[in-house]
C-alpha positions as CSV (number, residue, x, y, z in Angstrom):
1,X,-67.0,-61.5,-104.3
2,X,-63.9,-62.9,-103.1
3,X,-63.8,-66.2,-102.1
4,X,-62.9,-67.6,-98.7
5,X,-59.6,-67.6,-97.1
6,X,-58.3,-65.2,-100.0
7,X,-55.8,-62.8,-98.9
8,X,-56.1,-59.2,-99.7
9,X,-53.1,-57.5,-101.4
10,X,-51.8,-56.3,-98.3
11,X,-52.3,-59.1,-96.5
12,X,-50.0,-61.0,-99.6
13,X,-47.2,-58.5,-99.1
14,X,-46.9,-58.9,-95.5
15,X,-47.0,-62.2,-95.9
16,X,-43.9,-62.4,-98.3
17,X,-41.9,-60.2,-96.1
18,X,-42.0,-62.8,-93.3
19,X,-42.1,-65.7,-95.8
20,X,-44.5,-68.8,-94.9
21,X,-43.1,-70.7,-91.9
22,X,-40.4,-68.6,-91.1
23,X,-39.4,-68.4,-87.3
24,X,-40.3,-65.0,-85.8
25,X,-37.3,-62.3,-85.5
26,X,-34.7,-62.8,-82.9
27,X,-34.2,-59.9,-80.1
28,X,-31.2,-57.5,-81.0
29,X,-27.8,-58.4,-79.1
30,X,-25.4,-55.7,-77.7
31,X,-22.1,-57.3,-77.4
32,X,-20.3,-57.3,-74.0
33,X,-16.9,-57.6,-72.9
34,X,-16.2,-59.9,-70.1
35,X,-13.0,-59.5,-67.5
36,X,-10.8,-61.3,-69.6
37,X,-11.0,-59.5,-72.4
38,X,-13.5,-61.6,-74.7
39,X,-16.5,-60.3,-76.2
40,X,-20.2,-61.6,-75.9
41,X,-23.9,-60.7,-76.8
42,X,-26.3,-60.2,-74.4
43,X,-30.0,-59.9,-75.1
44,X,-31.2,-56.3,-75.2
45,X,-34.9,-56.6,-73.2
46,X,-37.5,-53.8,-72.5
47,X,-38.9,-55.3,-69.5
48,X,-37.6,-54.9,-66.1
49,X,-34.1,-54.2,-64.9
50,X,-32.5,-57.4,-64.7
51,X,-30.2,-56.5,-61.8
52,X,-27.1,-55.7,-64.6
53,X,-25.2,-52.8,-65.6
54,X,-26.1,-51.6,-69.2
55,X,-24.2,-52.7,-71.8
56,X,-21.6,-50.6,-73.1
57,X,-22.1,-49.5,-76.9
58,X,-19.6,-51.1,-79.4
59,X,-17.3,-49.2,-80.9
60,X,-19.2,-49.4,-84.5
61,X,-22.8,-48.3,-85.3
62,X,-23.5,-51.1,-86.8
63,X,-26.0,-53.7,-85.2
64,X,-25.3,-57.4,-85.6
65,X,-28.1,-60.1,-85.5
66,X,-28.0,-63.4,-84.5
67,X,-28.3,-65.8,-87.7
68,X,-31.5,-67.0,-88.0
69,X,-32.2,-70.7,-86.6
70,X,-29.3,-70.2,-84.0
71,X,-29.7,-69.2,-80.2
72,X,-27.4,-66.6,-79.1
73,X,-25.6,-67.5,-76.0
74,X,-26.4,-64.9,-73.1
75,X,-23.3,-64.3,-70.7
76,X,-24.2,-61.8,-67.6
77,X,-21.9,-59.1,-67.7
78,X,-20.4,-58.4,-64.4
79,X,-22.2,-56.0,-62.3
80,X,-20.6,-52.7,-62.1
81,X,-18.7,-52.1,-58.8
82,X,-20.3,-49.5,-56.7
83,X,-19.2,-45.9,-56.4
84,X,-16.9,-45.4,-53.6
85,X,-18.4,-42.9,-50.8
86,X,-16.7,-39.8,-50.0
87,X,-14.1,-39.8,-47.4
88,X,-16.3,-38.5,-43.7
89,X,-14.8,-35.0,-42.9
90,X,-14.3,-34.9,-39.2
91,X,-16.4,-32.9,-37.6
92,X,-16.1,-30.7,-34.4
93,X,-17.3,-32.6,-31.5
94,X,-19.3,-31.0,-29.1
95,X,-18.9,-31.0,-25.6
96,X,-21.6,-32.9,-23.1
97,X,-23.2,-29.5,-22.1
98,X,-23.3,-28.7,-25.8
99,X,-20.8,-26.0,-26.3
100,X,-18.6,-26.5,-29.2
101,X,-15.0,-27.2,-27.8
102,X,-12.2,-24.5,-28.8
103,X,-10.3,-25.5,-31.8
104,X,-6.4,-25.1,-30.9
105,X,-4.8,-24.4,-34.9
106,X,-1.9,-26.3,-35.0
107,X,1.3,-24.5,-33.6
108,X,2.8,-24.3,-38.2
109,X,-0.5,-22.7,-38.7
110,X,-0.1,-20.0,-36.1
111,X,1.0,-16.6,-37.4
112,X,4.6,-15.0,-36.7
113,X,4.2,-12.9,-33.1
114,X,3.9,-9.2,-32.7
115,X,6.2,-7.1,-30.4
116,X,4.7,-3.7,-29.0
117,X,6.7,-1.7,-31.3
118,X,5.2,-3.5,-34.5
119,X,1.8,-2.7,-33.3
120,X,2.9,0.9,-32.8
121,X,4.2,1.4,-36.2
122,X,0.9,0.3,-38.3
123,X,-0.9,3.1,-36.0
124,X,-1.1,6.8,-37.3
125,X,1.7,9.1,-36.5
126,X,-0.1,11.6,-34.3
127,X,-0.9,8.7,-32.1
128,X,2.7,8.1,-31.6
129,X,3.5,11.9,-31.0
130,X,0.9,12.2,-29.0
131,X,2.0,8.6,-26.5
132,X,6.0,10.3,-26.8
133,X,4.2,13.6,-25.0
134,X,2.4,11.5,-22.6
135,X,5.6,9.8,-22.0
136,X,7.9,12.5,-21.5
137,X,5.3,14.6,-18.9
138,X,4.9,11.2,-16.8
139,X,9.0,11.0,-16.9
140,X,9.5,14.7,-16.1
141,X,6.7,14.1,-12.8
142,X,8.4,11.1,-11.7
143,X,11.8,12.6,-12.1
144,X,10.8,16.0,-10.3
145,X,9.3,14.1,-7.5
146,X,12.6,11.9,-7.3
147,X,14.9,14.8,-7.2
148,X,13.1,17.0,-4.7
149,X,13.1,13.9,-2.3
150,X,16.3,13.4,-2.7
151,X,17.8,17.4,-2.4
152,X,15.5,17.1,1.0
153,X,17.4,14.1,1.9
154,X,20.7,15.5,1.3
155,X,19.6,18.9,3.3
156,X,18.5,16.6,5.7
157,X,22.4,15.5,6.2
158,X,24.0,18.5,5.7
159,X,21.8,21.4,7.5
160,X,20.0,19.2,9.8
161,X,16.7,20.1,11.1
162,X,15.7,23.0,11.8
163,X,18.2,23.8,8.4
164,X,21.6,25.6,10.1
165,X,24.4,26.8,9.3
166,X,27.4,28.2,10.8
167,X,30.9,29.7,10.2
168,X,33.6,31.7,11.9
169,X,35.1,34.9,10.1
170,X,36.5,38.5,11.0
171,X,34.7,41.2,10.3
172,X,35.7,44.0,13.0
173,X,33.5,43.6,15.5
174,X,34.0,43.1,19.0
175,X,37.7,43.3,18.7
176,X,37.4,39.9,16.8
177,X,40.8,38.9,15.5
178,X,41.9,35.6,13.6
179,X,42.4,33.4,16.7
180,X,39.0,35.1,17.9
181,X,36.8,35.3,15.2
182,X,33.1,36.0,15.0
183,X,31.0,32.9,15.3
184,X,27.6,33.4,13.1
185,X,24.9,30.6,13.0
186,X,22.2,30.9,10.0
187,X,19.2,28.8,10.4
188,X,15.3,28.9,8.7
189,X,13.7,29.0,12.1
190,X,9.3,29.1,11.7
191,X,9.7,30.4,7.5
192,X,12.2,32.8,9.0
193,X,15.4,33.5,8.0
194,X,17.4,34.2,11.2
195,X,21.3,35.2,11.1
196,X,22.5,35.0,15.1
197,X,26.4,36.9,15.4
198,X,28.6,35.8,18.7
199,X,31.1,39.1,18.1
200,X,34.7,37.5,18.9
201,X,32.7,34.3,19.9
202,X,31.7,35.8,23.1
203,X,28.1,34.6,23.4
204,X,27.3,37.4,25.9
205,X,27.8,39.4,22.6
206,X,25.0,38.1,20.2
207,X,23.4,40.4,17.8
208,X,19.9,39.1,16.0
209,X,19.5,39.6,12.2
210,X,16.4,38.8,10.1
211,X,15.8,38.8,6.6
212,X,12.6,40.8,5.0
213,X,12.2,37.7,2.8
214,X,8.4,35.4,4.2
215,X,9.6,31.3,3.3
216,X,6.8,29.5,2.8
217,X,8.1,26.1,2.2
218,X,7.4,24.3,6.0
219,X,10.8,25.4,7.0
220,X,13.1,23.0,4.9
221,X,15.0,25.4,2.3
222,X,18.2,26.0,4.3
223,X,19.8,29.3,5.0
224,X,23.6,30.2,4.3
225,X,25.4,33.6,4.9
226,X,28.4,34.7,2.8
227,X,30.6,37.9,3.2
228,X,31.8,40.4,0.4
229,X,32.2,44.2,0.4
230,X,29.0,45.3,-1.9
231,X,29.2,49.1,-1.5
232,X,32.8,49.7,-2.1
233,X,33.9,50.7,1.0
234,X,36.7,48.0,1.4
235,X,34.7,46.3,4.4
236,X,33.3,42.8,4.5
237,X,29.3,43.0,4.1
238,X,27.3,40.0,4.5
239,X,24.6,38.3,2.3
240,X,21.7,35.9,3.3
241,X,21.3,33.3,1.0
242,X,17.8,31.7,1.0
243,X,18.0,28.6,-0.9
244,X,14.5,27.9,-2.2
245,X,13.1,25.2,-4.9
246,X,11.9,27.5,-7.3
247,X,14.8,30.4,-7.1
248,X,17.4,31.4,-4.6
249,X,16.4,35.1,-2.6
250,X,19.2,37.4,-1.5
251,X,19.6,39.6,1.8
252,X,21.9,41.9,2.1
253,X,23.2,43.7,5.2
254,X,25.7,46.2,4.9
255,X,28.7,46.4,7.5
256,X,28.6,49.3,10.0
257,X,31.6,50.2,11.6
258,X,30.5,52.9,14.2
259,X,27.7,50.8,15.4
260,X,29.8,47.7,15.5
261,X,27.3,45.8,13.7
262,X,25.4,45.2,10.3
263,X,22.7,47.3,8.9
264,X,20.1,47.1,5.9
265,X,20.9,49.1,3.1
266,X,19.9,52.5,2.3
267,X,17.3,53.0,-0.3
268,X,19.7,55.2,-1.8
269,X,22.8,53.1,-1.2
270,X,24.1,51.3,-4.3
271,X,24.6,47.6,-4.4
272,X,27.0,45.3,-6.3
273,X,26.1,42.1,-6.5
């Protein structure tokens, strides 16, 4: 049996690694750099947080001890300054009622304007033929309904109303002569074209003529009479003009000596116009 107090060979070669009476091992130091440059060890400690920054590492791998018998003077590192915050975005404020208030973009961040004639280019080209037909029928109503206003303005001046017109020629009838010609007055009288001849301007001589020709525009086309030999018999014949807005109509009355007046022409009675 072993005796008392001996020391098992474990037990011996424990006890020669920490040598009799030697102080227990220090705690490891990490070495520190203050603000002005100068480095220190602090005390590395697995217990709470201490309220420091960790250490930075040095720049070798190796770890330096304290000597033994010596205390290692702790300096506090300098707490590490906080982490700025990100700058606050500013945010849309909303009106009382809680509708968010319209955002107005700068005027350098507005985009370059658009004329009318831009816009019309980026659209398709049967778009624009069909807006230049639109166009052109609008213009040719409005320009129709201009003119016939204002042809009915000038008859208006001219022809009067009922329309009329008159002139003075010789013709041989009623001993009419050049300082006694006959007086003939042309008027659209109820859609009628009416022809009136004072022979010799004698108005106890007046013959009545009326064209075969129905005007049915409210009586304002005027009437005009004109005189030309159409049959070739070297006399002075006269014509009814009808002016009308679609096309002009022609009467024609052929002159008759031995009745000392005009007469309609014969069906077979050739005309010149």
């Amino acid at each position: 049996m072993e005796a008392e107090g001996a020391q098992t060979p474990n037990q011996r070669r424990k006890t020669n690694s920490l040598g009799s009476g030697s102080p227990e091992p220090k705690p490891l130091a990490y070495p520190t750099r203050e603000r002005t440059g100068r480095i220190t060890s602090s005390p590395h400690t697995d217990g709470f947080d201490t309220g420091y920054a960790d250490p930075r590492r040095p720049q070798s791998s190796a770890v330096r001890r304290a000597p033994t018998g010596s205390t290692p003077q702790v300096t506090p590192t300098a707490p590490t300054p906080a982490i700025p915050r990100r700058q606050q975005v500013p945010t849309r404020q909303l009106s009382p009622t809680g509708a968010a208030q319209k955002v107005v973009s700068p005027p350098h961040m507005k985009g370059p304007k658009r004329n009318f004639i831009d816009w019309l280019k980026e659209k398709h080209w049967l778009f624009l033929i069909g807006l230049g037909m639109i166009t052109m029928i609008v213009l040719w109503l409005i320009g129709s309904a201009v003119l016939a206003w204002g042809t009915q303005r000038y008859y208006d001046v001219r022809y009067g109303n009922p329309r009329t017109y008159q002139t003075d020629i010789v013709v041989g009838h009623g001993g009419d002569s050049s300082a006694h010609p006959s007086h003939f007055i042309a008027m659209n009288l109820n859609n009628q074209a009416i022809v009136l001849e004072l022979k010799a301007g004698d108005a106890a001589k007046v013959v009545t003529y009326r064209a075969q020709i129905t005007i049915m525009d409210g009586g304002q086309s005027p009437v005009t009479i004109s005189f030309k030999d159409v049959n070739g018999d070297h006399k002075l014949d006269m014509i009814i003009d009808i002016h009308l807005p679609a096309q002009d109509q022609l009467s024609y009355f052929i002159n008759d000596p031995a009745h000392d007046q005009f007469r309609p022409p014969n069906p077979n009675e050739s005309i010149q116009q």
